[in-house]
C-alpha positions as CSV (number, residue, x, y, z in Angstrom):
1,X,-5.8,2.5,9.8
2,X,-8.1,4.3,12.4
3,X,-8.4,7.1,10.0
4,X,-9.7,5.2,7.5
5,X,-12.0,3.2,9.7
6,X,-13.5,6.5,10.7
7,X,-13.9,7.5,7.0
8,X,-15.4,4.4,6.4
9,X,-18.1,4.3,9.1
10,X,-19.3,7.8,7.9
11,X,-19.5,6.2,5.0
12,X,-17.3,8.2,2.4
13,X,-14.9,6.9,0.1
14,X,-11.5,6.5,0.9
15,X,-8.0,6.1,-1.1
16,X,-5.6,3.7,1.5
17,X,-2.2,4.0,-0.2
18,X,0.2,1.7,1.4
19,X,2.3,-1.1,-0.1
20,X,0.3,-4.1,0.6
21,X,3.1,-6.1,0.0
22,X,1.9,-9.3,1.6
23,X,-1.5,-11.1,1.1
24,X,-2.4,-11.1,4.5
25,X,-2.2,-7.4,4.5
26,X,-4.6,-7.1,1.4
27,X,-6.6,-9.7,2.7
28,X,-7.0,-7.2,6.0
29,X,-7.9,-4.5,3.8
30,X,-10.9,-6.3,1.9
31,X,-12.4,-7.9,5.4
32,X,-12.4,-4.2,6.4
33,X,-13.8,-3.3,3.1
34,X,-16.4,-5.9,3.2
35,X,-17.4,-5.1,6.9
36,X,-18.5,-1.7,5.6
37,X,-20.5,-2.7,2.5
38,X,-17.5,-0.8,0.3
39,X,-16.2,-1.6,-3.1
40,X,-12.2,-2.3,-3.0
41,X,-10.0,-1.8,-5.8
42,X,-6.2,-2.7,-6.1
43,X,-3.9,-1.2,-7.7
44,X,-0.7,-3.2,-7.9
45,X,1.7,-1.8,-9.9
46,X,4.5,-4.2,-11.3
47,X,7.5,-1.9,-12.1
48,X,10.1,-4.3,-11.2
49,X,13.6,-4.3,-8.7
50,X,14.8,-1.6,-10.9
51,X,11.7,0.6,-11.6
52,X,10.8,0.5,-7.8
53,X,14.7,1.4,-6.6
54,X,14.4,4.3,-9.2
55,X,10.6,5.4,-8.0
56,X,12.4,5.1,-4.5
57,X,15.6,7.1,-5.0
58,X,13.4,9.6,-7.3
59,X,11.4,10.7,-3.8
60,X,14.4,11.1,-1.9
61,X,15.1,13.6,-4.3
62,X,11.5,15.1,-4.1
63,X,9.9,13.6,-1.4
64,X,6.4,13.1,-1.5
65,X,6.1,10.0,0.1
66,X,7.7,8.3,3.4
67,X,11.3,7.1,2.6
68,X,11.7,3.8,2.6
69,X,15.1,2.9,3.9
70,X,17.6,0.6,2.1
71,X,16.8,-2.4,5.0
72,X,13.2,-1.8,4.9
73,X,13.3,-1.7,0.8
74,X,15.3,-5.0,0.9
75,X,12.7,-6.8,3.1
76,X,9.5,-5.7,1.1
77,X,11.0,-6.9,-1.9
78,X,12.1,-9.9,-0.5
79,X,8.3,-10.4,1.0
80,X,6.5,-9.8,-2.0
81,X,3.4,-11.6,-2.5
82,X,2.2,-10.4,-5.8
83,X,-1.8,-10.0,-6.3
């Protein structure tokens, strides 16, 4: 979050890629958005239990993102607060 803060106040645009899973989250993002006079998009992408274990178990494979563990995977989708 620092990172993009800093990107921000030089006033660049930025992508923040995270799961935003809760509303309070996104809600955090567009206060810091709004703070720096920049135009937020979302991006919420509603594959489903099934989609999102397959998108998951497909990056173990080939990571290119963080791996998400099985606990952490049950909790987000068990917390999500769709857009």
């Amino acid at each position: 979050m620092a990172e993009l803060r800093e990107v921000l106040d030089a006033d660049r645009s930025a992508v923040f890629d995270a799961v935003g899973h809760r509303r309070k989250h996104r809600d955090r993002m567009r206060r810091l958005a709004e703070r720096h006079g920049a135009a937020l998009t979302l991006v919420y992408l509603d594959v489903g239990p099934e989609g999102a274990r397959s998108r998951r178990d497909a990056n173990r494979v080939n990571p290119v993102r963080p791996n998400v563990s099985d606990a952490g995977f049950a909790w987000i989708a068990e917390e999500m607060e769709p857009p």
